[in-house]
N, C-alpha and C positions, 0 to 999 in steps of 0.2 A: 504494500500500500504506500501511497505519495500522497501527500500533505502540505500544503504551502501557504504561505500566507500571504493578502499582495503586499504589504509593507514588506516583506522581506524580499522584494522582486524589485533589481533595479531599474529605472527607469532609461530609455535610450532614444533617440531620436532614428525614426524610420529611414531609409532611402526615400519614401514619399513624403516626408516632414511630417508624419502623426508622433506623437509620445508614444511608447509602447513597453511593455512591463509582459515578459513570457513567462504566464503563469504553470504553461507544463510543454515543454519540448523535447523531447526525446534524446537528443545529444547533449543539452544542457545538465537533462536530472535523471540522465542512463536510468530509461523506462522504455520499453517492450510497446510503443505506439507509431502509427503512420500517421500523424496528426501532431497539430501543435496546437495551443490555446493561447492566445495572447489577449490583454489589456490596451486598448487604443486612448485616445484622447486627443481631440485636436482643441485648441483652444478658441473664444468667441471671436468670430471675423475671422477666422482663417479657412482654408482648407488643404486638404491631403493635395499632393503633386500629383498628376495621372501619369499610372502605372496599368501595369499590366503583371499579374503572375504566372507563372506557370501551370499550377493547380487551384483548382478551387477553392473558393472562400468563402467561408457564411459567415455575414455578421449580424449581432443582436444589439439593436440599442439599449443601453443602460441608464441615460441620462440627459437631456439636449432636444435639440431639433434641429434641423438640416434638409438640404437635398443629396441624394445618391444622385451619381449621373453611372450608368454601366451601358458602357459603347454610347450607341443613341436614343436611350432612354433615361428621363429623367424623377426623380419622386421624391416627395415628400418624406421623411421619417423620422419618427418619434418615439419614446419608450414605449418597447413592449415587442418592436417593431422588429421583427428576424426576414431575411433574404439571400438567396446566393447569387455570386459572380460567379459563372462559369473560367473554365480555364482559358489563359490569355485574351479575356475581355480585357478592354479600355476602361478603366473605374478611379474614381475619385470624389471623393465624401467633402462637401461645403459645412458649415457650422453657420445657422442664420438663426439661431439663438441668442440669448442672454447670459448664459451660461457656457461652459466646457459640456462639448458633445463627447459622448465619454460613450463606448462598447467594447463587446468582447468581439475577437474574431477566433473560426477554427480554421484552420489551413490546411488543406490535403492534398497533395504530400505533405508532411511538416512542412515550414516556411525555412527558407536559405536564403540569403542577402544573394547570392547566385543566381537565384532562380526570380529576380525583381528585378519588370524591365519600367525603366525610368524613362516616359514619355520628355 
């Protein structure tokens, strides 16, 4: 069993400029998964840089409001709010809140800074 807490999780700036905090990564906490779980946040008035991953990603809002844009669709989202980016879609998350728009992403395959292409 693996246990973390997110204060024990350092904080790091993305390739696409979100905050991110890996709450369970396989290489990091040598654990037996093809997935990663990470911690986002982008802060008020910003947004993430458009990227493109290699594998899939589902995210779940935790906190904020925003638009998703993935490829040529655009949406509103707000807590509660789960979706996936297929693989090698165009994707980038706006913050058009009052607050830090704050979710969790899972990544599959696990996430690699290799595997992040930087529009």
């Amino acid at each position: 069993m693996k246990i973390k807490k997110i204060k024990e999780c350092s904080a790091f700036i993305a390739g696409d400029k979100t905050i991110i905090r890996e709450l369970m990564h396989p290489l990091n906490d040598k654990i037996d998964i093809g997935y990663s779980l990470a911690h986002a946040e982008v802060k008020k008035g910003q947004s993430s840089v458009p990227h493109r991953l290699k594998g899939s990603e589902l995210y779940h809002i935790l906190a904020g409001m925003g638009v998703m844009h993935i490829e040529d669709q655009s949406f509103f989202v707000e807590p509660g709010d789960s979706f996936l980016v297929p693989p090698n879609a165009l994707q980038y998350i706006e913050n058009r809140g009052e607050e830090s728009l704050v979710f969790l992403c899972i990544v599959e395959p696990f996430w690699q800074e290799s595997d992040e292409l930087i529009e």
